[in-house]
ROZA-46818 format. One record per residue: x, y, z of N, C-alpha, C in turn. Coordinates in pm, whole numbers, plus 50000, padded with zeros to 5 digits. Layout:
XYZXYZXYZ...
This chain:
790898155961390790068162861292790258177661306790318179761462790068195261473792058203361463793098191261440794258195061419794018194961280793878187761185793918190861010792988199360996791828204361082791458219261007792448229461059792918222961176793638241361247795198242061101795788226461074797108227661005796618234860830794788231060784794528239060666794478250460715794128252660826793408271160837794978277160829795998267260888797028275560919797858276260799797668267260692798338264360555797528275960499796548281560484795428292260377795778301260457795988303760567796328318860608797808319260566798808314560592800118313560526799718319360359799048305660287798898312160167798678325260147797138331160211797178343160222797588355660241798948347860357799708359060398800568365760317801218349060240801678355660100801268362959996799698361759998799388367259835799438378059903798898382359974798798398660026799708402260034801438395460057802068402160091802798409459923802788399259833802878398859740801948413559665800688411759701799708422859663800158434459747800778438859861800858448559919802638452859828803168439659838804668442259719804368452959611803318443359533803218448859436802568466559394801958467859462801088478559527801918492159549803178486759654803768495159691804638499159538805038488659478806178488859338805258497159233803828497659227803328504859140802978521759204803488523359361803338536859410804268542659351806068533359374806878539259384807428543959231806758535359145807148536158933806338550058922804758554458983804828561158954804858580158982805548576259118806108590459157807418590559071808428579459066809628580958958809268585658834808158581258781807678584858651807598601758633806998605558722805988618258739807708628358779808568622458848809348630658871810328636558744810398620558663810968620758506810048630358387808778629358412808108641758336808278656658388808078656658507808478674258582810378677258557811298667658529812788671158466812358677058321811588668858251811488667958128810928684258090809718683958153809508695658125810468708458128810928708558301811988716558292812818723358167813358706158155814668707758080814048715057905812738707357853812068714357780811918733457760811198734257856811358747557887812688755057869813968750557899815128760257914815658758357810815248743657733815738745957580815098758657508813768759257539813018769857422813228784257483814088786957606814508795057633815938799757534816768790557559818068791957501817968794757353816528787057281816588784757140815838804757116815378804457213814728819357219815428834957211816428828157287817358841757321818588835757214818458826557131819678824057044819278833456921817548826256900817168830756812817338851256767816658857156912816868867356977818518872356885819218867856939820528877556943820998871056793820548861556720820808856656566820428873556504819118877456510818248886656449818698898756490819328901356579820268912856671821558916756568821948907456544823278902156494823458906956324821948899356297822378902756133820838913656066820588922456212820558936256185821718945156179822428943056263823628950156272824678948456161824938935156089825648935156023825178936455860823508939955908822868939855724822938959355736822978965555840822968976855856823748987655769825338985555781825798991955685826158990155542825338974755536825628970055402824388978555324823448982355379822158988755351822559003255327823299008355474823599024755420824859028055291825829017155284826819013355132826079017655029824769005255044824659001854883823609020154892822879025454980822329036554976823149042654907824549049555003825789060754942826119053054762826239039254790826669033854592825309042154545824019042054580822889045254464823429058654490823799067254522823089079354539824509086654486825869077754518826699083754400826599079854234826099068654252825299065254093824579076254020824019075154098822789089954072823799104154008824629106154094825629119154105826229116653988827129104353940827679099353842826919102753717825789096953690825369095453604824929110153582824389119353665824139134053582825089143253546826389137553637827999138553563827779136953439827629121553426827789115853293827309126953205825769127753212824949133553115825479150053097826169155153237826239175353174827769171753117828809161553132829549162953042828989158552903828099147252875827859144852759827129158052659826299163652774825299183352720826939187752670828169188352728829459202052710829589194652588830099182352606830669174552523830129174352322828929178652365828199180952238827919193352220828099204452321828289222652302829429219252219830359214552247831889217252240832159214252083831309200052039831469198251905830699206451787829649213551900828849218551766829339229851763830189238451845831229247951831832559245551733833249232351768833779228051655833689231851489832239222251514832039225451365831349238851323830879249451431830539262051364832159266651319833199266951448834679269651417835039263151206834959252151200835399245251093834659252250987833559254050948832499258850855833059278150885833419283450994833729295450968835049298350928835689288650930837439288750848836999284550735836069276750701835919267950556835419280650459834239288250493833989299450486834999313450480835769311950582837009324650537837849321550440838259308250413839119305950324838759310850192837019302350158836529304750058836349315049994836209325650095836139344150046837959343550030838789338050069839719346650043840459339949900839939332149870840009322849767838969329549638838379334049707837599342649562838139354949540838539361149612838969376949682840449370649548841519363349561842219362349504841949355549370841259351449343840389348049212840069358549129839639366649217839189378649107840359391749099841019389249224842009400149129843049388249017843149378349062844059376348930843489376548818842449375748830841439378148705841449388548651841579400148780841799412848725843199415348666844019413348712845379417848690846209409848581845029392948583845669382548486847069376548540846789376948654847989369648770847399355148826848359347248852848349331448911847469335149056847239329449139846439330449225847609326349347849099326849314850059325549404850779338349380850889343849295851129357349242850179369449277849169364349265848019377349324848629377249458848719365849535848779363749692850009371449699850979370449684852149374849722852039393049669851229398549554851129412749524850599420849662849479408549710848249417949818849399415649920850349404449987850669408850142852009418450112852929421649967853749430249893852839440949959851359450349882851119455649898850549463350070849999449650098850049455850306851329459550367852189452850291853619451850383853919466150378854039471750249854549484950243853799493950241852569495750234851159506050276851429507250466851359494050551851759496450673853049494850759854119495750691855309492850730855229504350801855619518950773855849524750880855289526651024853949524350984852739519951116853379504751200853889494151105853839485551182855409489651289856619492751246857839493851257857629509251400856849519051366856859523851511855719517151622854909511551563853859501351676855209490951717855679484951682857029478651752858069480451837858309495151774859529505551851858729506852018857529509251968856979519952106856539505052219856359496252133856179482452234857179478052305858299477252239859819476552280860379484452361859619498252385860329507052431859569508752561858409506652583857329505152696857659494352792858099481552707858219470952755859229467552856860599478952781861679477452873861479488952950860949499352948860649509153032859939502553194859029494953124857869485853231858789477753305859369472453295860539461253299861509464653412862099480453375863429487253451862459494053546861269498153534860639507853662860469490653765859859476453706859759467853809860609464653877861799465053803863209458453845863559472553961863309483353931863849493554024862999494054157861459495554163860899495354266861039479554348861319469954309861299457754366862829462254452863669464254398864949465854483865329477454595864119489554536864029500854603863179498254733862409487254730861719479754793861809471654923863349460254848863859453554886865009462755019865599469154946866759480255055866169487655128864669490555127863959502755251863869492255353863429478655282862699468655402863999468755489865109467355443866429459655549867789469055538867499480355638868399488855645869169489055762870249479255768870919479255867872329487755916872249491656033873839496855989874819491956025876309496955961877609489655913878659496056049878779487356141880539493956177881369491556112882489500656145883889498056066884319489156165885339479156152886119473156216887299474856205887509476456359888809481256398890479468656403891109470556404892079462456433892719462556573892449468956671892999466456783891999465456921892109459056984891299463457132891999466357285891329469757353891899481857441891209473257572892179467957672892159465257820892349472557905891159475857951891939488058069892279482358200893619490058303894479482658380893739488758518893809486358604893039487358775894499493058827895829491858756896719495558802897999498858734899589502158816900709500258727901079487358786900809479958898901759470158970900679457558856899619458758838899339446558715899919449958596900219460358554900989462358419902469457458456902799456858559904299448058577904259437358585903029430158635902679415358655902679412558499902029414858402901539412658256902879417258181903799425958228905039422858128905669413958208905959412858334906879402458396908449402658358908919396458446910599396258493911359395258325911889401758297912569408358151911539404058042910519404158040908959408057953908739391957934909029387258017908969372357959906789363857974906469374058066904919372858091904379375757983904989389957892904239392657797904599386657642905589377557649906079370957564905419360457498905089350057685904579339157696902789344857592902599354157664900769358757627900389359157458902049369857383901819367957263902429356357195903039344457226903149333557135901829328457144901029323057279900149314857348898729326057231898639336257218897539344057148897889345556984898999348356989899139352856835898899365056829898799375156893898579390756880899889397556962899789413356871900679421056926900399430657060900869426657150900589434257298901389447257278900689458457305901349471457288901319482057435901989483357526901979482357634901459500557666902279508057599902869523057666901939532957537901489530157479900589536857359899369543857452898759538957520897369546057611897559540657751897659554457810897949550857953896619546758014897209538858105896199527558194895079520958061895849520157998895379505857894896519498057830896309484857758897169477557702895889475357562896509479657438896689477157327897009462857242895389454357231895669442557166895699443857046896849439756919896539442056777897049427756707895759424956596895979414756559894829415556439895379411056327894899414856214893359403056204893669388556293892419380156312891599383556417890599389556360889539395356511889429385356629889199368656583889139360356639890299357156738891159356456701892669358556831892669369556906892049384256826891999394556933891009394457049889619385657006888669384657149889149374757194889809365057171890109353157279891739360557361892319367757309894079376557361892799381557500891919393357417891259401957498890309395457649890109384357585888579375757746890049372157810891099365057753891929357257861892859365657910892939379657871894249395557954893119395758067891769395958052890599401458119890719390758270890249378158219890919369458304891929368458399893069374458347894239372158402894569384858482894449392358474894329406958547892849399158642892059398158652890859394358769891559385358878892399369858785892899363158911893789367258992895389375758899896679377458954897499373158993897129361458919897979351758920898009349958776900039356658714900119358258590901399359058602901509342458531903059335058508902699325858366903759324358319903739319758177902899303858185902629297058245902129280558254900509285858269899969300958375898609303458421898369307758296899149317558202898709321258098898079310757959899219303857944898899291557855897339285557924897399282358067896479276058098894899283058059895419296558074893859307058073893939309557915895049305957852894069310757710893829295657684894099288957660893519276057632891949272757673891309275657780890299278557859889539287457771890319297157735889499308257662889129305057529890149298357510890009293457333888359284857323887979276057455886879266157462885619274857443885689281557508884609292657566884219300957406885269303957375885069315557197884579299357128884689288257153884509278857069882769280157094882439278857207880939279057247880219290957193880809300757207880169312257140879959310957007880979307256921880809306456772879519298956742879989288456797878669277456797877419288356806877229294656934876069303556923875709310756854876959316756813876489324556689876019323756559876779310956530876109301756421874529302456413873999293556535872799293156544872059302656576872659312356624871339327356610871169330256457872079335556378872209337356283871269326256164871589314156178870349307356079868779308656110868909314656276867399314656314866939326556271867959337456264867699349656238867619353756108868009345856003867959347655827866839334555791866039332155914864979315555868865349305255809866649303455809867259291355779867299276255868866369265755830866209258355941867269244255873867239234955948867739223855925869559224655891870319233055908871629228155925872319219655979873109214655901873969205455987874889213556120874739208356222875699213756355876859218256330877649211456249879039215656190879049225556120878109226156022877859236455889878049252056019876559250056127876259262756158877589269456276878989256056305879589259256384880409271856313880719266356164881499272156080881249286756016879789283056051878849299955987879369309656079879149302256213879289309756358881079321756342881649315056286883159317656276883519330556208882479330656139882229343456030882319359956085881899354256223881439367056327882929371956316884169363256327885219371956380885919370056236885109372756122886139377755945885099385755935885839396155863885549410555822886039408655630885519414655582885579413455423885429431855376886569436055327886659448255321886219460755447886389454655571885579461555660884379457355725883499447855661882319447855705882489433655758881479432655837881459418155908881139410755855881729393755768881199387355727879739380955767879639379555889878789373655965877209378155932877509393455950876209405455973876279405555793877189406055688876799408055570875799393055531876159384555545875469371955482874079368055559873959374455661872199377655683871489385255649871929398755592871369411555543870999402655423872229398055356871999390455221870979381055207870939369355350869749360855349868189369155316868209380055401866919386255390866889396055299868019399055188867329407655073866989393054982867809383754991867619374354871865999366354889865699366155036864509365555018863549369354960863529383455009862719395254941862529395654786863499388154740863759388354598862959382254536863339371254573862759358954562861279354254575861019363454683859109364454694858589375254565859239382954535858749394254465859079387754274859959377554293860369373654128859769365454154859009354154199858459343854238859609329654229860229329154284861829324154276861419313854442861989302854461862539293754571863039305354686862299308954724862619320754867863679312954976863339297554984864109294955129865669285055100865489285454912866919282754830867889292954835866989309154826868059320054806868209324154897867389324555036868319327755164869029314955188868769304455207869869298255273871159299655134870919300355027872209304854957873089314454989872369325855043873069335655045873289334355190872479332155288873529332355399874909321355407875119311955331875979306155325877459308955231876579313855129877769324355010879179322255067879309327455178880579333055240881549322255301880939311255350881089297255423882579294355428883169295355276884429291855281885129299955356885119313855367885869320055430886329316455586885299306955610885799307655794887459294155799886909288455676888609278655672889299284755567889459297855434889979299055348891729299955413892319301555534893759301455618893869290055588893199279455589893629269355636893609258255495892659259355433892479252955304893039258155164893949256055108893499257154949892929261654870892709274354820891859276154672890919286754729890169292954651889019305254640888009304354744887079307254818886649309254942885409302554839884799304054735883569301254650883789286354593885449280154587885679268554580885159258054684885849268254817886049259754943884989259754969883409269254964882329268355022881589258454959881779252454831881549244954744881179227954814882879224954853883239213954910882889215855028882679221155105882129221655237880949216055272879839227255151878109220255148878369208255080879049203954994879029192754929879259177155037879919184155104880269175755265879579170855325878559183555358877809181955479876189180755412876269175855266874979167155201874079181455194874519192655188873269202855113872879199755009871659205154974870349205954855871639211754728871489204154674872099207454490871779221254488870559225354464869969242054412870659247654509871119246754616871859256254717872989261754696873989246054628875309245954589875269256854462874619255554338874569261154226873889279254251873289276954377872949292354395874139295554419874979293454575875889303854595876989305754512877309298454409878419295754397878449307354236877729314354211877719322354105878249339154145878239337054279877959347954333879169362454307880419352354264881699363354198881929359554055881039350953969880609348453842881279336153815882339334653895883249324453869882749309353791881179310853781879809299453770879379304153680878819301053595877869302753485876379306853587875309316153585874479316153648873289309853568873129293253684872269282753618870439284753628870359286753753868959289753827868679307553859866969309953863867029324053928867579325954034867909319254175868409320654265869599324654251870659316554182871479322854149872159335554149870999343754039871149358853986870789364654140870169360354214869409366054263870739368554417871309358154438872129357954508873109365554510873559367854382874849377854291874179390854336872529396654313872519406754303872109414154434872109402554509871699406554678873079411254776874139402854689875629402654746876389420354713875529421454581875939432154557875189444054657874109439854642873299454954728874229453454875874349442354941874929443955058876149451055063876739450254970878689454954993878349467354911877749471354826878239481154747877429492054811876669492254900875839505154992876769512655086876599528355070878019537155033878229537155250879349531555277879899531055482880019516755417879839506355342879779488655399881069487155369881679486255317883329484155292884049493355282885309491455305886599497455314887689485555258887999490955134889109483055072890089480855090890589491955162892179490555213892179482755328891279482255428891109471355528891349457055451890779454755377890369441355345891929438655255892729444355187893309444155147894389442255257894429447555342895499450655459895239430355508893979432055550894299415155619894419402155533894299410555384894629396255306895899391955297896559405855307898099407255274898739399055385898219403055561898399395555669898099375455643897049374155628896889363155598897639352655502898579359055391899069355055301900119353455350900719366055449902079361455506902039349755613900999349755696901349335155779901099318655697900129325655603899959307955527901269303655442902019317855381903489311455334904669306955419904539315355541905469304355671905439294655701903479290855716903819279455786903799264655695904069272155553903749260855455905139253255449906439256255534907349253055569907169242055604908219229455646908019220255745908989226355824908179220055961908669221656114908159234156188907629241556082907199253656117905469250056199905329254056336904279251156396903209263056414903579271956409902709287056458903699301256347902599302456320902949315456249902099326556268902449341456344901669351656359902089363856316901419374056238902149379956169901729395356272902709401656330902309413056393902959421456364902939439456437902979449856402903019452356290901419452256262900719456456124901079451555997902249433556068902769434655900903929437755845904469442755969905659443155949906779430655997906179427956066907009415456138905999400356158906959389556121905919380656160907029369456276906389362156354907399356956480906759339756420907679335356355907259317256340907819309056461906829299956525907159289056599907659278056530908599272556576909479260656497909359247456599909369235856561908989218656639910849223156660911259218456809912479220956836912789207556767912359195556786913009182656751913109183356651912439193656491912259192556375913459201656287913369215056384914529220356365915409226056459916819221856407917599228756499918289243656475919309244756554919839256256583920199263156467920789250756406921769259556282920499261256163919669251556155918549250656050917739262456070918069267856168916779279156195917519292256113918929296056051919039305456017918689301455868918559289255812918899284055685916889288155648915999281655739914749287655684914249300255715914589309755834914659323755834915099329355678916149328955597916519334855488915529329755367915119314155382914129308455266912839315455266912369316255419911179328055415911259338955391912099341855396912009361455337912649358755251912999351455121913039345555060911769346554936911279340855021909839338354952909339347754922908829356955080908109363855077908529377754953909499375054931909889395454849909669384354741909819372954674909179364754512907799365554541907359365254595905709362054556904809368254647905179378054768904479391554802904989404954734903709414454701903849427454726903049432654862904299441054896904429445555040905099461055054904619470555108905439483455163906909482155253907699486655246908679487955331909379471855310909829467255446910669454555511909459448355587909589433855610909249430455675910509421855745910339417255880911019412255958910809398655981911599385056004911169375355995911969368056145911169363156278912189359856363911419343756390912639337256405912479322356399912549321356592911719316556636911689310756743911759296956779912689296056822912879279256877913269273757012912019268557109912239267657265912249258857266913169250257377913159233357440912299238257540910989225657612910969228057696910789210257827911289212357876911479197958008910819195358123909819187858100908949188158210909189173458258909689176458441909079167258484908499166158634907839155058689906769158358720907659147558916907819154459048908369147859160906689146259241906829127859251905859122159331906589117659488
């Protein structure tokens, strides 16, 4: 009995143990749902919160955003009203002129309608009077003014005409009187020879050398006449091209400094020298356009300007004349109201051809022609200089202006000497008809012109050929030069054999 109560007590506590355990299960499962719960509302919130943050500061910088971009659409349409505004009282004071203007019109129209009408009665009544057509009256009354004021009108004309050109020739005179005070430069004469002075007599034996053959070598290699015994303790360079006389003159200078002076050092030192006068020209070129305000030349153009320095034109220096010229033609040109930087660079160029006229073909105003035409100058440039010996129709003011600047330069009483200029044309003419020969390589025409010494290609001509074009050139020269006296004609023809022991 007392085992089946202990096996119920022990069956109901079992039971029990379960429900409780079950109840303590469950107990614990409803602790743990709702701290999970509570932890899922404190995310929630969170995450809540940082949305209405984000939506805050979106919102924030939305309103940031389209202040800034409604901003100048606001100050636009402001500046549109407020030139509207401006516009429109435009509008209205032209529409106020616009209606001055017509009611002037029509006072104008009504006061012609009105003059006519008097003069329409005015001729009404004399034909009435006279019993004349009213085309007949007309023609009696301007009959009658014509010859009541003819003599009044005919000296009121004279004295207008005569004021006018009076007014005219005093402008034209003070503008030029003007022009020549501003730019008064002065003129050397140019000489034809230059003068080396010697440190000794034993270098004057070095420089003629063993039977003159040093001073031989110097004048083929220069082209000038060496004159030895004329001024003691000097040597006498003469040569009708200034340009051969400073390059004869830097490379004697040279050659007397080293002393070492044999026919191969000589060739070698003028050749040297020839580079050097090449650099200078160049320089001179370019002082000269900087110095007449001439900008933008071509390099070539200003090498060729440069060249000018060593041609002389009746005496005067081409070089120094065609800048005087740049800056009267300026002057001109500001004062006529004319293209100022057309007529200096015209006129400093004027001359251009001359630095190749030896060498080219045809009139120095031809050749300067084709030259700028070359080197892509401004049209108005070409048509300025090229009037300048009339040879051109004068198209533009520059033009005239160029012609009459060319003139003030040469015709101001020291700037030329004619017989100079005449003297080196005559020179020049004789070497361009030598060497128009074939085979003929060097032609220099010395003592003053009287003699000229041609270099001949030995392979081109020979021995016997050399007496056959000696006679064709002087030949020539007495058909188609005038010349004083004789001139002398000597044909030179050297082999020479180089060779070279390694």
């Amino acid at each position: 009995m007392s085992l089946k109560i202990i096996l119920i007590m022990l069956a109901l506590s079992g039971v029990g143990g379960v429900v409780l355990g079950y109840v303590l299960r469950v107990l614990i499962g409803l602790a743990q749902r709702g701290s999970i719960e509570l932890e899922i509302k404190q995310k929630l919130l969170a995450a809540k919160e940082v949305a209405a943050k984000i939506v805050a500061e979106a919102e924030f910088r939305g309103e940031v955003v389209e202040t800034e971009r409604l901003a100048p659409i606001e100050e636009r349409e402001e500046k549109l009203s407020s030139r509207e505004e401006r516009v429109a009282a435009r509008e209205t004071f032209l529409d106020e002129k616009e209606n001055e203007v017509r009611e002037r019109e029509q006072e104008a129209a009504r006061a012609k309608e009105s003059a006519e009408h008097l003069a329409k009665e005015r001729s009404r009544e004399l034909a009435k009077a006279a019993n004349l057509s009213e085309e007949k009256a007309r023609e009696e009354l301007f009959s009658e003014i014509e010859h009541t004021y003819e003599e009044a009108i005919l000296l009121r004309l004279q004295k207008l005409s005569a004021n006018g050109r009076e007014r005219l020739e005093d402008k034209a005179r003070s503008i030029l009187t003007t022009t020549i005070h501003r730019l008064g430069n002065a003129v050397n004469a140019e000489v034809m020879s230059l003068s080396v002075a010697l440190p000794s007599d034993e270098v004057k034996g070095k420089i003629i050398g063993k039977e003159g053959r040093n001073i031989k070598a110097f004048e083929r290699a220069t082209g000038v006449d060496v004159l030895i015994d004329d001024v003691p303790d000097r040597i006498m360079l003469s040569s009708f091209d200034p340009l051969r006389r400073h390059i004869a003159k830097v490379a004697l200078e040279k050659l007397i400094v080293d002393g070492r002076i044999q026919p191969a050092k000589i060739e070698e030192t003028v050749e040297k020298t020839r580079a050097e006068v090449a650099e200078i020209v160049k320089q001179k070129g370019e002082a000269a356009a900087y110095e007449a305000g001439v900008i933008g030349l071509d390099p070539k153009l200003t090498a060729l300007l440069g060249r000018l320095h060593f041609r002389t034109s009746y005496g005067q220096n081409i070089l120094q004349h065609s800048i005087e010229m740049a800056h009267i033609a300026g002057m001109l040109a500001v004062e006529l109201g004319a293209d100022a930087d057309v007529a200096r660079t015209a006129a400093l160029l004027h001359d251009i051809g001359k630095a190749v006229d030896h060498e080219v073909q045809g009139t120095h105003v031809e050749i300067g022609r084709r030259i700028l035409e070359k080197f892509g100058a401004d049209k108005r440039i070409i048509v300025a200089m090229q009037s300048h010996h009339e040879e051109y129709p004068y198209e533009t003011p520059e033009a005239v202006i160029v012609q009459v600047a060319d003139a003030i330069s040469g015709s101001r009483p020291g700037a030329r000497r004619d017989t100079v200029d005449r003297y080196l044309e005559r020179l020049g003419d004789l070497e361009r008809l030598a060497t128009a020969f074939p085979g003929v390589e060097k032609v220099y025409a010395i003592a003053a012109g009287r003699e000229i010494r041609v270099f001949v290609n030995p392979g081109k001509v020979t021995d016997i050929a050399m007496h056959t074009l000696a006679r064709s050139i002087a030949k020539r020269i007495q058909d188609e030069l005038k010349y004083p006296g004789e001139i002398k004609v000597n044909i030179i023809r050297e082999n020479r054999v180089v060779e070279f022991a390694r």
